[in-house]
N, CA, C and O atoms as a GROMACS GRO file, in nm:
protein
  440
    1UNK      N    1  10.495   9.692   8.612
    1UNK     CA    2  10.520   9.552   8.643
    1UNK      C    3  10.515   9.529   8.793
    1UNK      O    4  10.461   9.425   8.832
    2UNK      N    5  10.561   9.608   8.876
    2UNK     CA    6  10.527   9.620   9.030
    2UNK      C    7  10.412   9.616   9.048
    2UNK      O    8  10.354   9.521   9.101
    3UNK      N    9  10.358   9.725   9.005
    3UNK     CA   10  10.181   9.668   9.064
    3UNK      C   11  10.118   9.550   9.045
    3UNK      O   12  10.032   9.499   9.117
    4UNK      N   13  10.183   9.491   8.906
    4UNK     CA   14  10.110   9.378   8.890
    4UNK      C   15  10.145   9.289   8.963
    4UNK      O   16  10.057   9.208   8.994
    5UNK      N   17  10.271   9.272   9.014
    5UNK     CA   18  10.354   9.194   9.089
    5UNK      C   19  10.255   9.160   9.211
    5UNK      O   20  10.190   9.057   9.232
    6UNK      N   21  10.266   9.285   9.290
    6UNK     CA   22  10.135   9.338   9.393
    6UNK      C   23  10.036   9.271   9.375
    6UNK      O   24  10.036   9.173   9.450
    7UNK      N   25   9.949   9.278   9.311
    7UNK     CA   26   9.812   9.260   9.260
    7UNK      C   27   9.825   9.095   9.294
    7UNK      O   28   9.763   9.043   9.387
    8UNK      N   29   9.933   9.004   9.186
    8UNK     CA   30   9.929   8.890   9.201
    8UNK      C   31   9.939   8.838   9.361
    8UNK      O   32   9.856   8.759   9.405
    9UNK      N   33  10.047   8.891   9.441
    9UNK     CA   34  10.092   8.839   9.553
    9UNK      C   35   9.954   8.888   9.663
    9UNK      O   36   9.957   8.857   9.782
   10UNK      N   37   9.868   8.946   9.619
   10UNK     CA   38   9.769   8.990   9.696
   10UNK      C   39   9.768   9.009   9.854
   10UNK      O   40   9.669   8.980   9.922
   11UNK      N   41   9.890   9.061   9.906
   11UNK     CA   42   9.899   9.114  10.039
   11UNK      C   43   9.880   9.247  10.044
   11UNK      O   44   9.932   9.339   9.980
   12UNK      N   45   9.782   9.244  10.149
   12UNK     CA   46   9.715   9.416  10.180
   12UNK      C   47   9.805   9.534  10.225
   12UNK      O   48   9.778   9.653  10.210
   13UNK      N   49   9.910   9.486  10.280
   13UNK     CA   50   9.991   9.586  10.307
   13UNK      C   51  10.061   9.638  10.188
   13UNK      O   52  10.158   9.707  10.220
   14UNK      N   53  10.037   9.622  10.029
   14UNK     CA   54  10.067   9.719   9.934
   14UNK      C   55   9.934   9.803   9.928
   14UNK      O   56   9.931   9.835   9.809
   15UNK      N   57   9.830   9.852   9.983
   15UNK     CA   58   9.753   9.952   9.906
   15UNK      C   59   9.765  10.077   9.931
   15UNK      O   60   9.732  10.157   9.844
   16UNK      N   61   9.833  10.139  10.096
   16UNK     CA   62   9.902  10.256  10.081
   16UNK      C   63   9.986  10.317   9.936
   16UNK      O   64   9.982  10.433   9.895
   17UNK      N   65  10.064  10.197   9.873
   17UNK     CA   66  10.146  10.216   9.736
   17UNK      C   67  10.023  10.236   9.671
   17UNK      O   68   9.982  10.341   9.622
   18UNK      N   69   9.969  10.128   9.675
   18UNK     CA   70   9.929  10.089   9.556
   18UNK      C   71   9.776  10.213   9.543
   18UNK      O   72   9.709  10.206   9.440
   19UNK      N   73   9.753  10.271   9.605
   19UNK     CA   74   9.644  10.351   9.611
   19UNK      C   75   9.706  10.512   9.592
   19UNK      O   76   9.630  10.596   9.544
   20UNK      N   77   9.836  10.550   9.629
   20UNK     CA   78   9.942  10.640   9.600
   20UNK      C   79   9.945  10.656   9.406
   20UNK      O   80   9.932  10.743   9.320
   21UNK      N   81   9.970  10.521   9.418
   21UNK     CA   82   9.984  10.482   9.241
   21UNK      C   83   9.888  10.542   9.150
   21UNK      O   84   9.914  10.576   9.034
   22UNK      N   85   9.767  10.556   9.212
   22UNK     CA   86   9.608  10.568   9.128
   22UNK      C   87   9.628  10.669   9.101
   22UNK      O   88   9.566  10.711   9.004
   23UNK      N   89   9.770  10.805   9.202
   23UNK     CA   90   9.764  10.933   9.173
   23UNK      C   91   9.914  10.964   9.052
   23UNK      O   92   9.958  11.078   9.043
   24UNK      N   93   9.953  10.894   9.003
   24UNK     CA   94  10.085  10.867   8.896
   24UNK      C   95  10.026  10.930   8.787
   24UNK      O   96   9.911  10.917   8.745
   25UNK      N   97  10.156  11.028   8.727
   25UNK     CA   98  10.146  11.095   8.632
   25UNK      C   99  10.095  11.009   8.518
   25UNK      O  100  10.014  11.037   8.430
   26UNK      N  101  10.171  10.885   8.544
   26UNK     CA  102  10.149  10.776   8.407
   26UNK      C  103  10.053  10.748   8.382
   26UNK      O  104  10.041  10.660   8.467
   27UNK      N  105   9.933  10.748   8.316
   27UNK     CA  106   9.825  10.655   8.295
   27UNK      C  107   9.828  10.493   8.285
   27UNK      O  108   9.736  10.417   8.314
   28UNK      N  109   9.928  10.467   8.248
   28UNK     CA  110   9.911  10.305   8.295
   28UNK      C  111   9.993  10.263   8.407
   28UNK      O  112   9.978  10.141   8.416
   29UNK      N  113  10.064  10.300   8.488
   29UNK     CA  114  10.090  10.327   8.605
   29UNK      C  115   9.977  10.297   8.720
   29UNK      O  116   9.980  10.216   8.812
   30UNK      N  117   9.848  10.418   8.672
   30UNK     CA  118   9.727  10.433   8.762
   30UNK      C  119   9.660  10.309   8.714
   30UNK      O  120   9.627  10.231   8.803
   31UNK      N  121   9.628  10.266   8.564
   31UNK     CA  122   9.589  10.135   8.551
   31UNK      C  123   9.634  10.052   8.636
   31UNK      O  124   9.576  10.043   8.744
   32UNK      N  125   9.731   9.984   8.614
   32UNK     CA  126   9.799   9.923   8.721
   32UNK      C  127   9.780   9.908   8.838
   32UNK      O  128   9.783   9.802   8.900
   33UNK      N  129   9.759  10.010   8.876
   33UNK     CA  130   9.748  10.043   9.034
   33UNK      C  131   9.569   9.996   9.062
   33UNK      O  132   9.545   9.930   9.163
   34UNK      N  133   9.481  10.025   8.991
   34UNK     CA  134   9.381   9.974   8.977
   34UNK      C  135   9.373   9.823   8.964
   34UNK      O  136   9.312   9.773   9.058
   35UNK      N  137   9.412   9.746   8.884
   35UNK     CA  138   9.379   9.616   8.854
   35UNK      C  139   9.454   9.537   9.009
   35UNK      O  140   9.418   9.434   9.066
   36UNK      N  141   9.540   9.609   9.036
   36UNK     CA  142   9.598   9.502   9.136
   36UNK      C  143   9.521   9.571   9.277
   36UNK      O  144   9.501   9.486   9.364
   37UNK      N  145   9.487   9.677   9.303
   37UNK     CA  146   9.353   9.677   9.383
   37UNK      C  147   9.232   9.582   9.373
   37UNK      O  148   9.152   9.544   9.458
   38UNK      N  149   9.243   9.560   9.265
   38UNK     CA  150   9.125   9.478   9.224
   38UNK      C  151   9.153   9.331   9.268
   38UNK      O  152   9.062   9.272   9.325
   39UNK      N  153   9.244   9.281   9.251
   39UNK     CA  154   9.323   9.159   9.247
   39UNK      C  155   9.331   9.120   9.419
   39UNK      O  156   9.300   9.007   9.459
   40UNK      N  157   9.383   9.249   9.526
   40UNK     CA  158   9.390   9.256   9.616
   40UNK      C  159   9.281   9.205   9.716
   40UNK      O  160   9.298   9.111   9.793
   41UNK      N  161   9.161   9.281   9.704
   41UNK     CA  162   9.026   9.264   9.688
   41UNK      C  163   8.989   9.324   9.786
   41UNK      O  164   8.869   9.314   9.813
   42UNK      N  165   9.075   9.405   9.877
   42UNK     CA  166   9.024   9.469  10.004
   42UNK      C  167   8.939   9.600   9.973
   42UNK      O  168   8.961   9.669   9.873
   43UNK      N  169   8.848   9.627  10.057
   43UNK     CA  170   8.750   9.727  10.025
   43UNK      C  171   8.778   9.870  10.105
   43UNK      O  172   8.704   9.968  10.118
   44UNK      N  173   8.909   9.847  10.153
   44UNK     CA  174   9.000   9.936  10.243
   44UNK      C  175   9.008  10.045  10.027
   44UNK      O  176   8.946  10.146   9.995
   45UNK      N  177   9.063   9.997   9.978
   45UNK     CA  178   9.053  10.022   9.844
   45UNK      C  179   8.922  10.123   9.772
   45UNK      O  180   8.924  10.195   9.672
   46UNK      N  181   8.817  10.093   9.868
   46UNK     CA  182   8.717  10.210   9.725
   46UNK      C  183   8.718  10.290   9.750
   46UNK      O  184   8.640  10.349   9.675
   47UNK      N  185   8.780  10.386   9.854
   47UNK     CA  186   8.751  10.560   9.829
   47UNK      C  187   8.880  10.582   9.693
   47UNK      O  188   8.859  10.631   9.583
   48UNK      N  189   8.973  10.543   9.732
   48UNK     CA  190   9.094  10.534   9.632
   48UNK      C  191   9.006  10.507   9.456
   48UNK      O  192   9.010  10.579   9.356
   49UNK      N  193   8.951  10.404   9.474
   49UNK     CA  194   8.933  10.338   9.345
   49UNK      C  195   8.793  10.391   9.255
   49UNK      O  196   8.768  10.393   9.134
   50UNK      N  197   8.730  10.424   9.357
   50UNK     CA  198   8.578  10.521   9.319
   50UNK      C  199   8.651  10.660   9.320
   50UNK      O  200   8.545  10.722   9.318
   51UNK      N  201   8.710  10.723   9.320
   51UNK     CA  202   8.812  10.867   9.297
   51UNK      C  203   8.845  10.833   9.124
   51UNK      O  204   8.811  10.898   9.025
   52UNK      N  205   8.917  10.715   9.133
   52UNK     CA  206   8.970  10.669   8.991
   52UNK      C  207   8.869  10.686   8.898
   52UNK      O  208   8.902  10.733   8.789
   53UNK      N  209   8.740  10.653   8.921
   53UNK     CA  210   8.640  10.645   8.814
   53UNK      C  211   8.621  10.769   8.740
   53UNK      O  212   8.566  10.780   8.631
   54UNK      N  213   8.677  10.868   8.814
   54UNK     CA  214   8.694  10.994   8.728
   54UNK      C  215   8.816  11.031   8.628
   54UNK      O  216   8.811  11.103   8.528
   55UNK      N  217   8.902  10.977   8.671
   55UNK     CA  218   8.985  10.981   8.585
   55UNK      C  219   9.002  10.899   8.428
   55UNK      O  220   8.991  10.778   8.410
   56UNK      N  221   9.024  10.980   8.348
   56UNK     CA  222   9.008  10.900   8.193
   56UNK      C  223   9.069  10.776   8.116
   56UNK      O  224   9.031  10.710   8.019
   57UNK      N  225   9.210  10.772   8.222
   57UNK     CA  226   9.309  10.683   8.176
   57UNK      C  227   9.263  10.533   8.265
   57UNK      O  228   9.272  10.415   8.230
   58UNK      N  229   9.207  10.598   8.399
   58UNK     CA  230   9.195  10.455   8.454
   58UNK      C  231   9.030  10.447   8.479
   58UNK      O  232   9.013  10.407   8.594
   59UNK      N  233   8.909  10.469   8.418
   59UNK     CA  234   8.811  10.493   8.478
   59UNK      C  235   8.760  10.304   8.464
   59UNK      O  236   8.704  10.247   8.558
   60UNK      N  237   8.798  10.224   8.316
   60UNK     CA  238   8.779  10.088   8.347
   60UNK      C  239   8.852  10.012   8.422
   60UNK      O  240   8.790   9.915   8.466
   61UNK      N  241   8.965  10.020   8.455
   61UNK     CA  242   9.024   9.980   8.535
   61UNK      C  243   8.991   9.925   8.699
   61UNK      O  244   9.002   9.829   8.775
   62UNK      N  245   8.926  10.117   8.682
   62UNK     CA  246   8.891  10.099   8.823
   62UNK      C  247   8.744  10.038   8.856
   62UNK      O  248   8.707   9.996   8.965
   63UNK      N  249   8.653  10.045   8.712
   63UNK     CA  250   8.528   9.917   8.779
   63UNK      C  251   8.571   9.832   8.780
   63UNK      O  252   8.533   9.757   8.870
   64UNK      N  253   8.646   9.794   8.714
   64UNK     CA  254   8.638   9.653   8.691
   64UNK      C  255   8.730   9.590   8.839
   64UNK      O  256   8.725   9.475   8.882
   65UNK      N  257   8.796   9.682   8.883
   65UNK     CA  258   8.807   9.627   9.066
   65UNK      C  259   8.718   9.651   9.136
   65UNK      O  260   8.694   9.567   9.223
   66UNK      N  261   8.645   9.755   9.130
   66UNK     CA  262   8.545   9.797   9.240
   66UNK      C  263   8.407   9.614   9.204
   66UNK      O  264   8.330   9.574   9.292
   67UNK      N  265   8.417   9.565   9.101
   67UNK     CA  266   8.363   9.472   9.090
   67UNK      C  267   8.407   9.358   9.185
   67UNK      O  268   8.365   9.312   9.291
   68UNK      N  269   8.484   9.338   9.121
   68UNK     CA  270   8.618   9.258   9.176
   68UNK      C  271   8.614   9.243   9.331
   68UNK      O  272   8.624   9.132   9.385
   69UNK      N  273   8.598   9.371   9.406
   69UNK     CA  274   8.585   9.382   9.555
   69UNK      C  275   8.492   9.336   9.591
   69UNK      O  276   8.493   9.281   9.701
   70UNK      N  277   8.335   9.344   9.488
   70UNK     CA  278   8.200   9.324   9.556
   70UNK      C  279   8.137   9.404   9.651
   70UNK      O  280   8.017   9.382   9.666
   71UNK      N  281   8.187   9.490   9.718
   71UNK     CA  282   8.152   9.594   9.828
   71UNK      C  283   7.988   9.696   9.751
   71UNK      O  284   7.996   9.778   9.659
   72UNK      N  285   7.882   9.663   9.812
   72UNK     CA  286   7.788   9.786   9.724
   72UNK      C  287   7.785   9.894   9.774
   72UNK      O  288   7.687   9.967   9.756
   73UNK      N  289   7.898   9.936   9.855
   73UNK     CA  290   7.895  10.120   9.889
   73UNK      C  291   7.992  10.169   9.701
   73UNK      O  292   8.078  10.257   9.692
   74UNK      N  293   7.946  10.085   9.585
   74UNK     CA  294   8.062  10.117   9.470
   74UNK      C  295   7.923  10.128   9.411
   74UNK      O  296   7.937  10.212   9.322
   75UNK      N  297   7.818  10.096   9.412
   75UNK     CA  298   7.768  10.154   9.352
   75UNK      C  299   7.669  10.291   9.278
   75UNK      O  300   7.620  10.300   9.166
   76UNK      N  301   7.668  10.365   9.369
   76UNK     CA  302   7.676  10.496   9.309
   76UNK      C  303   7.757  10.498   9.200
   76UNK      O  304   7.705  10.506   9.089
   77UNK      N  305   7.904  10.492   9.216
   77UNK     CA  306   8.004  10.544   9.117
   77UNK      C  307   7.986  10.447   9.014
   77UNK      O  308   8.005  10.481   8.897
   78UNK      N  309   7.954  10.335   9.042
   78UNK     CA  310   7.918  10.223   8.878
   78UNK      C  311   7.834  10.261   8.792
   78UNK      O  312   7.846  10.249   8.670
   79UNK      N  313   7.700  10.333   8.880
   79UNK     CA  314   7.543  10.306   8.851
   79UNK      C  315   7.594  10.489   8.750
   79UNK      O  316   7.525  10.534   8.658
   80UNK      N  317   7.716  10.553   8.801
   80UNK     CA  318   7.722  10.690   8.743
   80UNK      C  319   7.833  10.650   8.576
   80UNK      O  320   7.845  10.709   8.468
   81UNK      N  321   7.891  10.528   8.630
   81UNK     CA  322   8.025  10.500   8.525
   81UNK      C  323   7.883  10.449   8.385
   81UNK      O  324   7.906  10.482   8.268
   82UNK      N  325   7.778  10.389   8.410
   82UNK     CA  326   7.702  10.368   8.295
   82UNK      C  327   7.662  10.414   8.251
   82UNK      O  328   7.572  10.361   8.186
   83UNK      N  329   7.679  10.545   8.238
   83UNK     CA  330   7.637  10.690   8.121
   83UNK      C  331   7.754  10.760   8.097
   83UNK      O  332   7.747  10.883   8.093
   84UNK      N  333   7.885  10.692   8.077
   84UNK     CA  334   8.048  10.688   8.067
   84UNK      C  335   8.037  10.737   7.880
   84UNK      O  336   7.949  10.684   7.812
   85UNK      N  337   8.106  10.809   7.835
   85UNK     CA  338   8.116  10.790   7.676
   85UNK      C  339   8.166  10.674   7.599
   85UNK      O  340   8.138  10.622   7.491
   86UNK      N  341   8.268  10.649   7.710
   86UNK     CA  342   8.368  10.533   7.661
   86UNK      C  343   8.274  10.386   7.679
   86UNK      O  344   8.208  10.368   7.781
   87UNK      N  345   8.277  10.289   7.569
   87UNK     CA  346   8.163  10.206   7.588
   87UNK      C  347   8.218  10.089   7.676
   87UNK      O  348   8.143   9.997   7.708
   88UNK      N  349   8.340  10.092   7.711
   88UNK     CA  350   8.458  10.020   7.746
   88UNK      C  351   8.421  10.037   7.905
   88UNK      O  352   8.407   9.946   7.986
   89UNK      N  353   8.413  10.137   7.920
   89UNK     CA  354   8.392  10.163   8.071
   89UNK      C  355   8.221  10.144   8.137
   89UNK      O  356   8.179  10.122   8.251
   90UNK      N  357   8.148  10.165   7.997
   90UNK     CA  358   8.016  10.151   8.041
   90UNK      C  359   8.011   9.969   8.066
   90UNK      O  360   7.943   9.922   8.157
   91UNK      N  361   8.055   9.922   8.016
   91UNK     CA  362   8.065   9.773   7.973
   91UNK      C  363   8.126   9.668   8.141
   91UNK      O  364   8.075   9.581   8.213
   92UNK      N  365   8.248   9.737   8.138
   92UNK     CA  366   8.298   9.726   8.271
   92UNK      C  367   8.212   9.773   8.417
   92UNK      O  368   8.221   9.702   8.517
   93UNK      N  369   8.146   9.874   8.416
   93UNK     CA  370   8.067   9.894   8.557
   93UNK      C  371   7.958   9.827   8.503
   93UNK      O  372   7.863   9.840   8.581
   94UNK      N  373   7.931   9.772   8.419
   94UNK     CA  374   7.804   9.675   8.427
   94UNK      C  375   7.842   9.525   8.478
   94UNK      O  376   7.781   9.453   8.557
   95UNK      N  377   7.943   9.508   8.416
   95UNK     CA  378   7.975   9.378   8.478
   95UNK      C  379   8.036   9.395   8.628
   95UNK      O  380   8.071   9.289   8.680
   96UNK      N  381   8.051   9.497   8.692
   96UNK     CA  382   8.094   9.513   8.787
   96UNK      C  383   7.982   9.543   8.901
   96UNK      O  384   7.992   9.527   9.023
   97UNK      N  385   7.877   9.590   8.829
   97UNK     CA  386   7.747   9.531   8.917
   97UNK      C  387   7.694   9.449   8.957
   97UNK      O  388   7.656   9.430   9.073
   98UNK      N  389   7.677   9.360   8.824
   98UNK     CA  390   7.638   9.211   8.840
   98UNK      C  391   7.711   9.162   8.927
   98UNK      O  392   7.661   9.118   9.031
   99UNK      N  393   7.855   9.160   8.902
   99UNK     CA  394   7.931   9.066   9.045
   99UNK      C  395   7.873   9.130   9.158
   99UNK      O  396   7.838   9.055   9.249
  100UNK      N  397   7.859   9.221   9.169
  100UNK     CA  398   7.784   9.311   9.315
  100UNK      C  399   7.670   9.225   9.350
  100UNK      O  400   7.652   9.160   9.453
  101UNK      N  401   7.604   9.236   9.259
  101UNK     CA  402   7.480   9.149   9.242
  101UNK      C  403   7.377   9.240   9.363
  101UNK      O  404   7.337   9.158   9.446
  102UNK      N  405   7.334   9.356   9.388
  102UNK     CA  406   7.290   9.388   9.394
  102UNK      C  407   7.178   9.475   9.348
  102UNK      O  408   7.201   9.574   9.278
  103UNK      N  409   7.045   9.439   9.390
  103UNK     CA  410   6.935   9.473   9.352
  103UNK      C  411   6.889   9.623   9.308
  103UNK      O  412   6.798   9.672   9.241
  104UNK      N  413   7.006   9.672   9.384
  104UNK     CA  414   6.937   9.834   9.338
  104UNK      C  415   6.974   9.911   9.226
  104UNK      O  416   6.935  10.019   9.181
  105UNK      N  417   7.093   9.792   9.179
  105UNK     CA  418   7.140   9.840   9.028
  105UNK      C  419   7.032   9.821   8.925
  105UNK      O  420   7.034   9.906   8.837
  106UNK      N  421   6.931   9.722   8.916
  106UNK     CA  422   6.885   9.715   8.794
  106UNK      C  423   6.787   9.813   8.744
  106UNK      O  424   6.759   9.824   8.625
  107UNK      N  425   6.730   9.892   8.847
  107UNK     CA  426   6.722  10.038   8.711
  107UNK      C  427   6.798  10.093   8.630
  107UNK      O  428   6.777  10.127   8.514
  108UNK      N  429   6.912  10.106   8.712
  108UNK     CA  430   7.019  10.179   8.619
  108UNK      C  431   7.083  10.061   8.460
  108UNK      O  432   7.125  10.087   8.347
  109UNK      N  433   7.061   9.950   8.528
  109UNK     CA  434   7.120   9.812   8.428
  109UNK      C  435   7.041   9.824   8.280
  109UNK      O  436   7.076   9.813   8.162
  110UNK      N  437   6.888   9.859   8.367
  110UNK     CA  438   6.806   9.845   8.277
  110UNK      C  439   6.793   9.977   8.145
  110UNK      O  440   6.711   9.966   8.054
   0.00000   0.00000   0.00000
């Protein structure tokens, strides 16, 4: 509920926490900590949040902020999240391209 708290109030001086969080035993904890990165929107955020994409509990989470941010140094890790097993996550770094809206995704889109 803190992170989300975070997330809503969108001041940058939580992402030290809130990027700490991404490393929480909890899996929805690290969710958390993801969406309100996302919410945040600072791009101080993607080494933290492109790390996340490996992890199983938060790997949609974390496109779906790295979208959210718009920054295209995320896409490597999107253009890698779309051969994801989970269709949930493939689904999410696609739409997290498009907001990117950059051009060099659509091989991989395609």
């Amino acid at each position: 509920a803190a992170a989300e708290a975070l997330g809503r109030i969108g001041d940058p001086q939580a992402l030290p926490d809130l990027l700490e969080a991404l490393r929480d035993a909890e899996p929805r904890v690290r969710r958390a900590a993801a969406e309100a990165l996302g919410e945040i929107g600072d791009p101080q955020a993607l080494p933290g949040l492109l790390e996340a994409l490996q992890d199983a509990d938060a790997r949609r989470a974390a496109a779906e902020a790295l979208g959210e941010i718009g920054d295209p140094q995320a896409l490597p890790g999107l253009l890698e999240a779309l051969r994801d097993a989970d269709p949930r996550v493939r689904r999410a770094a696609a739409k997290a391209l498009g907001e990117i809206g950059d051009p060099r995704a659509v091989p991989g889109l395609l």
